[in-house]
Backbone bond lengths (Angstrom), bond angles and torsions (degrees), N, CA, C in turn:
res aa  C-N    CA-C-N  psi(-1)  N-CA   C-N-CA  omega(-1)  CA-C   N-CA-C  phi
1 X - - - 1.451 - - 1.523 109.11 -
2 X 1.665 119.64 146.04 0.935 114.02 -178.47 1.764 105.89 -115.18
3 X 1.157 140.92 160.00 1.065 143.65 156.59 1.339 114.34 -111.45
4 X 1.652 115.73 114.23 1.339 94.89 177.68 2.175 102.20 -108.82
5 X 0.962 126.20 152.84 1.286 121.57 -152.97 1.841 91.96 -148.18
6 X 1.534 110.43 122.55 1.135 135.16 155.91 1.651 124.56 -79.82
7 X 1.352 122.20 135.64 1.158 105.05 149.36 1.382 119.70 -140.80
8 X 1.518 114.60 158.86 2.129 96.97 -161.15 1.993 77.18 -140.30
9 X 1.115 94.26 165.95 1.335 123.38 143.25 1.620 105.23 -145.45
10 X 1.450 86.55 145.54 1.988 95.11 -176.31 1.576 110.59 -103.95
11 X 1.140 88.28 -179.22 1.779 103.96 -158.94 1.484 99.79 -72.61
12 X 1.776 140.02 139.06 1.232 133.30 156.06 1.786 113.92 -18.83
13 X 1.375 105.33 -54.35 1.243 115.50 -170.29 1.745 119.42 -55.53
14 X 1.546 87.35 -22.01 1.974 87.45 179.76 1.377 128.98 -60.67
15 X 1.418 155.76 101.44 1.054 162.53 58.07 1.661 89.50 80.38
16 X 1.553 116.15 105.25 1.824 124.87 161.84 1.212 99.46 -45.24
17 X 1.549 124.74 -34.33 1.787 96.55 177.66 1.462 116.94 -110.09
18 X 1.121 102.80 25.43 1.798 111.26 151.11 1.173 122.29 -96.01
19 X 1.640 119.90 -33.72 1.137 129.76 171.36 1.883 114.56 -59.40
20 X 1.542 95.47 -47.36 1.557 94.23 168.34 1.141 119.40 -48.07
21 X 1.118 107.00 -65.83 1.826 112.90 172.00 1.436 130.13 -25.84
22 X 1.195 103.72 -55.97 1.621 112.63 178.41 1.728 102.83 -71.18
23 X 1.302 117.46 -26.12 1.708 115.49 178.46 1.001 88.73 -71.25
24 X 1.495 144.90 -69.56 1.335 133.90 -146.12 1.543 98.55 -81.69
25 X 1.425 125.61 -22.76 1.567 104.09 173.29 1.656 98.46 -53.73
26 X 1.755 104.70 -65.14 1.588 92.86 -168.89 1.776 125.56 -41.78
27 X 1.352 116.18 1.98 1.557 101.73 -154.41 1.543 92.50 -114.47
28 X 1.726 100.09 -21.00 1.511 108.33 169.12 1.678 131.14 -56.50
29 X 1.533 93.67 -26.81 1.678 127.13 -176.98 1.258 76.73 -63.15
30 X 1.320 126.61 -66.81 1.326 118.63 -134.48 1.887 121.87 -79.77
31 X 1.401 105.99 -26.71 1.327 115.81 172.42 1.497 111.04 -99.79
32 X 1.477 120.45 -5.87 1.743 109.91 160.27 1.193 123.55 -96.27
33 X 1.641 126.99 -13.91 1.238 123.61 -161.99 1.881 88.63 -94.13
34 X 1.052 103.47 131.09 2.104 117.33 165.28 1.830 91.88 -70.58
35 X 0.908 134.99 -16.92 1.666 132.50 173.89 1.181 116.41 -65.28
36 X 1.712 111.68 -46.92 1.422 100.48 178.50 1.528 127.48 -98.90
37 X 1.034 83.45 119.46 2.162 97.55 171.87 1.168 119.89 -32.44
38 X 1.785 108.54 -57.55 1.156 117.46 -163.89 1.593 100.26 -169.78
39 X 1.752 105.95 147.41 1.496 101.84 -169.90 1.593 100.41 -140.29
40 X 1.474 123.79 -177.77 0.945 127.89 166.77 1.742 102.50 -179.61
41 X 1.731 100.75 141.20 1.082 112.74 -161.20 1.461 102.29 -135.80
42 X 1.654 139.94 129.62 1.174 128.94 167.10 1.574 109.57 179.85
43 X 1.319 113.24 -150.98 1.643 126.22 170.16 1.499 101.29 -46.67
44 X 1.328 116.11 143.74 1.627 130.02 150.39 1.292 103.44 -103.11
45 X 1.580 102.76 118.15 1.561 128.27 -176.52 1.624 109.29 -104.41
46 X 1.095 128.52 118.99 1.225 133.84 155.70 1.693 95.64 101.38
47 X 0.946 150.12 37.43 1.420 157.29 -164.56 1.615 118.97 -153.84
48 X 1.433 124.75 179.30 1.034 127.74 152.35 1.388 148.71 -87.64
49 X 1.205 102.16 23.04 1.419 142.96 -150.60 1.882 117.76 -114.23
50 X 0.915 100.79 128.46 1.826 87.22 -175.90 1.366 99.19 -97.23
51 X 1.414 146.74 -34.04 1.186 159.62 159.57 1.576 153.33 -114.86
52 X 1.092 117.20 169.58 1.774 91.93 -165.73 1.755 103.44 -173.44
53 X 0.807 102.62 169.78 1.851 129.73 -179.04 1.207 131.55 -137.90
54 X 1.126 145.69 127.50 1.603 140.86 156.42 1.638 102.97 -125.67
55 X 1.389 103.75 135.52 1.224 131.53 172.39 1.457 119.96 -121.67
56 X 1.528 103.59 121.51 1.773 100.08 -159.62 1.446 96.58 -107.07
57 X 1.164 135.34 132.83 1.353 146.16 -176.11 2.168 118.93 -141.62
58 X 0.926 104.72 154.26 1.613 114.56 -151.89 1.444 85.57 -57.68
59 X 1.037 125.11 -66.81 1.859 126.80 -125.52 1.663 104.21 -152.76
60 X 1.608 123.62 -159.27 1.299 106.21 176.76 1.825 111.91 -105.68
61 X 1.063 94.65 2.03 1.798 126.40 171.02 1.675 106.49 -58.57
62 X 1.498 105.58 -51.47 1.256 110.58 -176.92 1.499 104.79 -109.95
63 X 0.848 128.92 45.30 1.328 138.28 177.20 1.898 87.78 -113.75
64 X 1.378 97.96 -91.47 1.687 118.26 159.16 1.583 119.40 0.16
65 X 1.154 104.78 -55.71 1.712 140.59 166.40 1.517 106.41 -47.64
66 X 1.299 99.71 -47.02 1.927 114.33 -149.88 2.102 78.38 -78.70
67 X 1.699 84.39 -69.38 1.941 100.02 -159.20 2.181 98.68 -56.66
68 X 1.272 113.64 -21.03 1.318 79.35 167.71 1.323 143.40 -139.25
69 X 1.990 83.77 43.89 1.602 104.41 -164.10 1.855 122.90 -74.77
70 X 1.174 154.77 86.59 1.234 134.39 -151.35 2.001 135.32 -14.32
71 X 1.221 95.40 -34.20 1.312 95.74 175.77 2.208 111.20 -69.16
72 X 0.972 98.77 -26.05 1.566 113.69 175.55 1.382 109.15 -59.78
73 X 1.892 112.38 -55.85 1.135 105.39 176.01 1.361 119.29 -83.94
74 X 1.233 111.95 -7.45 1.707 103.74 169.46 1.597 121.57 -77.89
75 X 1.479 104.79 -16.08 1.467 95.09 157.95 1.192 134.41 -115.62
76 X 1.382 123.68 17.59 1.551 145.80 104.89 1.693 120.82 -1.06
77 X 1.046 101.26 -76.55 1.678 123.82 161.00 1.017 127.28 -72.29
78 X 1.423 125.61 -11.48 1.770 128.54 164.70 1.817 91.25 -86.03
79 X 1.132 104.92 -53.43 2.004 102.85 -149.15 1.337 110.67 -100.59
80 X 1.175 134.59 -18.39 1.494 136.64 176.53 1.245 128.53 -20.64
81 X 1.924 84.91 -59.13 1.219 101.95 -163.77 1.686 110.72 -120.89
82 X 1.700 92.55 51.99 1.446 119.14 150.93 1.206 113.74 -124.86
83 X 1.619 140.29 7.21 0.937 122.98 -127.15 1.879 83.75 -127.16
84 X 1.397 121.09 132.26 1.730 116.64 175.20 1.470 100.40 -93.03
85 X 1.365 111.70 -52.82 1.741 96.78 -170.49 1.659 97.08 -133.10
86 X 1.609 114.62 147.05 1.570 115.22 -171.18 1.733 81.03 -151.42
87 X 1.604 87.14 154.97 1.260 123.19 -174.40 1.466 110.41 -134.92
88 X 1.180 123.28 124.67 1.325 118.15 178.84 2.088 95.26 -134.63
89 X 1.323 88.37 138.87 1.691 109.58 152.34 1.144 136.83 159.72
90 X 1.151 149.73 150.92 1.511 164.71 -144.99 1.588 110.27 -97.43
91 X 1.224 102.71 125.38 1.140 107.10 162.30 1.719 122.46 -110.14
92 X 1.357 147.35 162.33 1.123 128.53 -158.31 1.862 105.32 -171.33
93 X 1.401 128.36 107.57 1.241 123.51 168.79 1.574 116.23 -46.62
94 X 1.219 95.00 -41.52 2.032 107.81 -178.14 2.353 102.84 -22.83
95 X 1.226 100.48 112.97 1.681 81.96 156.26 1.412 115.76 -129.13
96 X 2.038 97.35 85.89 1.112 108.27 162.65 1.656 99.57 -90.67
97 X 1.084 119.70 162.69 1.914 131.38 -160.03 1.912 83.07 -94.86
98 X 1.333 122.22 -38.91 1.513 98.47 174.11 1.276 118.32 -122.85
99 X 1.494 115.40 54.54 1.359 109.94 143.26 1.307 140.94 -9.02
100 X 1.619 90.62 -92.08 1.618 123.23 -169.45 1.599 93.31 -47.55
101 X 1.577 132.12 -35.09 1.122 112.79 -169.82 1.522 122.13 -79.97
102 X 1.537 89.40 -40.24 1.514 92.63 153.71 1.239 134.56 -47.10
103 X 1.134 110.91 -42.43 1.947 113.85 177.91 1.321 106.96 -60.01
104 X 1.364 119.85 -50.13 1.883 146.94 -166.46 1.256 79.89 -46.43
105 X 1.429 142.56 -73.67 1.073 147.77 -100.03 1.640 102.17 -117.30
106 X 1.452 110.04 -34.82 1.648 129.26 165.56 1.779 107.72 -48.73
107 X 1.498 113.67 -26.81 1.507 115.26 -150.20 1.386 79.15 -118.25
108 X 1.006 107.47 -41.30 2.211 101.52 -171.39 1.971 92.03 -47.19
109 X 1.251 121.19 -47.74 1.693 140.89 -122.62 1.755 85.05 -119.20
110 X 1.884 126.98 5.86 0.965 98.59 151.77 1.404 101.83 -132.59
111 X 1.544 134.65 8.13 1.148 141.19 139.52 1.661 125.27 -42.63
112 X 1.661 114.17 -35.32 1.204 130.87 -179.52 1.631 95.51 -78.42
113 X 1.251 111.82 -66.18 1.422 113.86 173.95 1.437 135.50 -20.44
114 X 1.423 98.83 -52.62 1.457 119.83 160.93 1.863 128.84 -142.96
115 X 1.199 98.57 93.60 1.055 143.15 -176.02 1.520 105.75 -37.12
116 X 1.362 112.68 -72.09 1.598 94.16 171.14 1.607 118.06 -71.66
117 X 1.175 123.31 -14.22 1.628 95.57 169.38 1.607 107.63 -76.10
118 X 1.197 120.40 -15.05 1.681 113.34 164.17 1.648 107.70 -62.42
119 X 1.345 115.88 -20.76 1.649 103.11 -178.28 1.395 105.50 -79.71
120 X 1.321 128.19 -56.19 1.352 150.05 146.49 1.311 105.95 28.63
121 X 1.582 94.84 -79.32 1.479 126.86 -174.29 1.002 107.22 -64.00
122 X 1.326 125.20 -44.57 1.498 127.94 -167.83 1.506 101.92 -76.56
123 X 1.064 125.81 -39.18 1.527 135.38 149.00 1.754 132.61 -14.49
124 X 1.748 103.12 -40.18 1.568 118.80 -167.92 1.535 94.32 -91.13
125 X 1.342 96.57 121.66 1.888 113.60 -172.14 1.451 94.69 -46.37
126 X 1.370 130.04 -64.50 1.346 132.33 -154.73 1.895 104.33 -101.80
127 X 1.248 149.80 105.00 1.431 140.94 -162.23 1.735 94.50 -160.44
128 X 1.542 96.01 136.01 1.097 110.36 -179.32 1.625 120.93 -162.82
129 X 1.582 129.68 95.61 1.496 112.08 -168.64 1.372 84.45 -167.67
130 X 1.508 89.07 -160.53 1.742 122.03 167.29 1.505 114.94 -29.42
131 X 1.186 142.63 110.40 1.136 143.52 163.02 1.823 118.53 111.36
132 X 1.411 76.08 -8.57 1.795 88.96 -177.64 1.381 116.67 -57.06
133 X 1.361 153.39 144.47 1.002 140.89 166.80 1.614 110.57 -97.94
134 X 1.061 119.98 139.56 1.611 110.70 -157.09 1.780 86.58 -111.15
């Protein structure tokens, strides 16, 4: 199983019903995509983070599934560009020894895919996760 897990805090400037929006995009991910198992969307407790997501999905098949299903990028394009600082990354019981590269490489390959949500991202003042090139 993979967990892949967001975390955002949004910009002063965001609007309670923009902020809704981008929650319910994320929650939309979660009851349209056949990828995800199981989701959860709400407060970030104990962090620096005002909000957050985990999406639990089988394998790196449905990971793939998850990062480049339309409802994903539609809230991509709702919340991005509310977003001041985001955190993205996967967690995963799997102990294959190259995972992480595999995952790295899932997010590089849907950044390439779609090109402006790689600007997007590159866009959020504070960003740091999966696909990042350090």
């Amino acid at each position: 199983m993979i967990h892949h897990v967001s975390r955002v805090t949004m910009k002063a400037t965001a609007t309670p019903e923009q902020i809704e929006a981008a929650l319910e995009g994320w929650r939309n991910q979660g009851r349209s995509n056949p990828a995800v198992k199981s989701f959860i969307v709400g407060r970030d407790h104990g962090g620096d983070y005002t909000y957050s997501s985990v999406f639990v999905v089988e394998d790196l098949d449905g990971l793939f599934a998850y990062l480049t299903h339309p409802t994903t990028y539609q809230t991509d394009h709702l919340g991005l560009n509310l977003v001041e600082r985001l955190e993205i990354f996967d967690v995963s019981d799997d102990e294959d020894p190259g995972l992480n590269g595999k995952i790295q490489e899932l997010h590089r390959r849907r950044n390439e895919l779609n090109p402006r949500i790689a600007g997007m991202l590159a866009d959020v003042p504070s960003y740091a996760g999966s696909g990042v090139d350090d």
